[in-house]
C-alpha positions as a printed Julia matrix, in Angstrom:
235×3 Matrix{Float64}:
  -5.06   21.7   -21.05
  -3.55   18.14  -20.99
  -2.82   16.39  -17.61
  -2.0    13.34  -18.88
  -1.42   12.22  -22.81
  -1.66    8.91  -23.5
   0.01    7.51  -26.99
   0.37    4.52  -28.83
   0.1     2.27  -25.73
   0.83   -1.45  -25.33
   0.25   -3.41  -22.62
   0.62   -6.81  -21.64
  -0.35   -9.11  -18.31
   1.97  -11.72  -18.47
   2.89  -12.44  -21.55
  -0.26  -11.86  -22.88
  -1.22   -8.57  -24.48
  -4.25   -6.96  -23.09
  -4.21   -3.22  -24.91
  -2.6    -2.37  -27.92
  -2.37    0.95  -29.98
  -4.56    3.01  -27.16
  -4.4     6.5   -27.69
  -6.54    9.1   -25.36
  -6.12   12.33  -23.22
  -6.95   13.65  -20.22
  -7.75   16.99  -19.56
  -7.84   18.98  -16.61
 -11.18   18.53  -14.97
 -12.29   15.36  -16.78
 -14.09   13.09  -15.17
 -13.71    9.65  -17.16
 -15.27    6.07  -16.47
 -13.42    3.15  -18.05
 -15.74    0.34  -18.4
 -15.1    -2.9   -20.61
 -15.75   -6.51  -20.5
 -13.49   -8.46  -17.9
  -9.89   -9.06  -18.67
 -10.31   -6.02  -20.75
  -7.03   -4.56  -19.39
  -9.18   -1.94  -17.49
  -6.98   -2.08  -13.94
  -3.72   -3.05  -16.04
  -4.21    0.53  -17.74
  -4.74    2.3   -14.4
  -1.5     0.2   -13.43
   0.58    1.53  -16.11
  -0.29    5.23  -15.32
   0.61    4.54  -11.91
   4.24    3.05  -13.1
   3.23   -0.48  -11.64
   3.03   -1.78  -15.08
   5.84   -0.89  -17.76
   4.39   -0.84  -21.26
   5.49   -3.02  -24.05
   5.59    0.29  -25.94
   4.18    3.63  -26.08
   4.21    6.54  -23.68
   1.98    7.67  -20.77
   3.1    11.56  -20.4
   2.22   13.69  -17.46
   2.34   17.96  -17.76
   2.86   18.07  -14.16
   6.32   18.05  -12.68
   5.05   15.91  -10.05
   3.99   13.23  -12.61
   2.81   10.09  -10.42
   3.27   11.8    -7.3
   1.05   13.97   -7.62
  -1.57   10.93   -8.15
  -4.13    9.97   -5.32
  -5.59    6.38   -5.5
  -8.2     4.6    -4.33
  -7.69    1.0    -4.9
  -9.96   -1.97   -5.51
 -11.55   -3.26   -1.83
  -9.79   -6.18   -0.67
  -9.81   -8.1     1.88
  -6.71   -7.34    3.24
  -7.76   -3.57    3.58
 -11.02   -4.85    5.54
  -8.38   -6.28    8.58
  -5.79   -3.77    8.41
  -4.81   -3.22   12.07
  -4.28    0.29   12.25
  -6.44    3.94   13.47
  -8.22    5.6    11.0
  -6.34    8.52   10.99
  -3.14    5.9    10.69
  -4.64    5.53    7.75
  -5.64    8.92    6.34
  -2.23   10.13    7.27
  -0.35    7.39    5.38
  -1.8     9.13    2.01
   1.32   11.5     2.53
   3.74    8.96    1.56
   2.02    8.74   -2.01
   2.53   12.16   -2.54
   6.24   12.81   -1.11
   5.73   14.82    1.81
   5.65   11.55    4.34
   8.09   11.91    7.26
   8.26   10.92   10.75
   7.68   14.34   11.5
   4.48   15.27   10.71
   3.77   19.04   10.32
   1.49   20.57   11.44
   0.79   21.61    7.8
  -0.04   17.96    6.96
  -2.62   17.68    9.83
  -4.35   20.58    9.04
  -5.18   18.79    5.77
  -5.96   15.79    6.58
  -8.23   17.41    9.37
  -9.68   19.56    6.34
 -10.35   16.65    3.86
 -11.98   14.22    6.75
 -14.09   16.87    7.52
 -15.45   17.77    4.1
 -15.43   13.81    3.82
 -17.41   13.83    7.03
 -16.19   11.53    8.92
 -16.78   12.22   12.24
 -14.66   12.84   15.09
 -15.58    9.64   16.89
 -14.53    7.18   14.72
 -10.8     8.86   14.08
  -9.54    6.99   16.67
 -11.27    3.43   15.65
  -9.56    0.61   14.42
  -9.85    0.64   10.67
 -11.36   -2.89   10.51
 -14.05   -2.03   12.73
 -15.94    0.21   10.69
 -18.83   -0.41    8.14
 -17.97   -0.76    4.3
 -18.81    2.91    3.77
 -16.83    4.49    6.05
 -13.81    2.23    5.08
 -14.14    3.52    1.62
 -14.55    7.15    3.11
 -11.57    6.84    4.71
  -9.3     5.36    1.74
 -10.6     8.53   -0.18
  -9.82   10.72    2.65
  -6.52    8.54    2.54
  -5.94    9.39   -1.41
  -6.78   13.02   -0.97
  -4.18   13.55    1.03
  -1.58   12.65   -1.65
  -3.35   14.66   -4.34
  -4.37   18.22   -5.15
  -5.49   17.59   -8.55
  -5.64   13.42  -10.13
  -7.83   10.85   -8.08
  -7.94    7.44   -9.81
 -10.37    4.89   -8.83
 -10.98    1.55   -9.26
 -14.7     0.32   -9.13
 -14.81    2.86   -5.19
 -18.44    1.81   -4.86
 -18.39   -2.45   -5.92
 -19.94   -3.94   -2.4
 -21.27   -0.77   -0.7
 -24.97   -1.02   -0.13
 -27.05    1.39   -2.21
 -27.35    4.82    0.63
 -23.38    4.47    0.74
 -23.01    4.12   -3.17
 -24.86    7.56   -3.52
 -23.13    9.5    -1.13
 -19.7     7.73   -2.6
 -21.04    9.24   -5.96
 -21.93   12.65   -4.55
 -18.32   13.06   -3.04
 -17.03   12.65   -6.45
 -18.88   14.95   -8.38
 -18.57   17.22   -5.73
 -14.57   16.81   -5.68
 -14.51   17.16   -9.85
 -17.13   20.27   -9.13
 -14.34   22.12   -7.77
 -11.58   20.92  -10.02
 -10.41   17.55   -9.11
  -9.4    15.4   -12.16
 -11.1    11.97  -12.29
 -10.54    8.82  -13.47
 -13.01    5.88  -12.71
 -13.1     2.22  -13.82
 -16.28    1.06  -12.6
 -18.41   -1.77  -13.61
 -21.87   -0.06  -12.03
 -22.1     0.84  -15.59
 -25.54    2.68  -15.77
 -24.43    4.75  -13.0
 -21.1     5.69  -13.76
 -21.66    6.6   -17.03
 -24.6     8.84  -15.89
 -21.96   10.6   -13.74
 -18.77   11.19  -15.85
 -18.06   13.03  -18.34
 -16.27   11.31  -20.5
 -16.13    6.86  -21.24
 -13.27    5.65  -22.15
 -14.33    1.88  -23.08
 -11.66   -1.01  -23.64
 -12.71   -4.31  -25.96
 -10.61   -7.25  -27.23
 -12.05   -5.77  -30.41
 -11.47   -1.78  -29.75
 -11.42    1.17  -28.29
 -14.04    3.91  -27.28
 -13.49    7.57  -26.22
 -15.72   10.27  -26.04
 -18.04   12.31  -23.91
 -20.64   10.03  -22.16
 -23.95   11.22  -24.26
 -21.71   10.1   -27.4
 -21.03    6.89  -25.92
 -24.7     6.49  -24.74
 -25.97    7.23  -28.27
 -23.08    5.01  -30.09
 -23.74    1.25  -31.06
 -20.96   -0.11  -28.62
 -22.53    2.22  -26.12
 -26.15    0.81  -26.76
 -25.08   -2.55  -26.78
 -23.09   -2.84  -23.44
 -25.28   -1.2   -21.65
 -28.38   -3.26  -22.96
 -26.21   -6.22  -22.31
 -25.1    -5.28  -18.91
 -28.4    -4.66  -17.89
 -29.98   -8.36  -18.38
């Protein structure tokens, strides 16, 4: 079944178009990596199924009544997140206002779960209480998941989660992942550790300037635009 359905999109950054004609779906349980070249209009897509981008035409239609709500995301790491002056659990607990359920009175209900999800996540008890920009680039990204989670049930989207980790934090970043679409969680990926991330999904979803690619990831590995960018992004 169809969690999202995608359909004659156009988009535009600026007043420059960046995807036209893009048709795809996703299913429940995909996991999907969208790769492309830069200024591909890989985080302007991921945008636009958020509702932070309008498109110039087409429709983005989700089954669930939630719709965008009922989205968790894990943005790109910026700077900005790096000195955020608040607790890590500040943090987690702000995911809640993503999916509706924020108030200033938080329920028990809603700390059970966030307890629940930073302890599968496991991050440990000591650092709960830690100012967010003191801890290590592995943990921060831990914690925005844990932070994403708690808006979601069912949709994560991701942009490039692992760019700047060091290589023991990437893996256990990509373990989490499989582990959370293991048991069910819809995923949806840009990533530019291409070798990697198209090893782990499912399904690739590439953008060009000259076309589009959809398919499950041993088609794309075994296609000529899959060959090619992946030769070329290994040089």
């Amino acid at each position: 079944m169809n969690c999202i359905e995608v359909r004659d999109l156009v988009l535009s950054y600026g007043t420059e178009p960046v995807i036209t004609d893009l048709s795809f779906d996703v299913e429940n349980g995909d996991y999907i990596c969208i790769i492309g070249e830069n200024g591909s209009g890989k985080t302007t897509l991921v945008k636009s199924i958020l509702g932070l981008i309008q498109p110039v035409s087409g429709s983005i239609t989700f089954a669930d009544k939630k719709g965008r709500k009922g989205i968790g995301y894990l943005p790109q790491q910026q700077k900005v997140q790096h000195d955020f002056p608040a607790s890590v659990l500040e943090v987690v607990h702000s995911g809640f206002v993503n999916s509706g359920l924020f108030s200033f009175d938080f329920t028990e209900a809603k700390r059970r779960k966030a307890h629940d999800i930073m302890h599968a996540l496991k991050i440990e008890h000591s650092i709960c209480n830690k100012c967010f920009r003191e801890l290590s680039g592995g943990q921060r990204q831990k914690v925005l998941l844990a932070r994403a989670l708690c808006a979601t049930d069912k949709l994560l989207l991701l942009d490039e989660p692992v760019t700047g980790l060091d290589p023991v934090s990437t893996a256990e970043m990509y373990r989490i992942i499989r582990e959370l679409n293991n048991n069910g969680m819809t995923v949806i990926m840009i990533s530019h550790d291409l070798r990697s991330a198209v090893c782990e999904a499912k399904k690739v979803l590439h953008i060009s300037h000259n076309g589009f690619f959809f398919g499950s990831s041993a088609e794309y590995k075994s296609s000529d635009l899959g060959r090619a960018f992946l030769e070329e992004a290994e040089k």
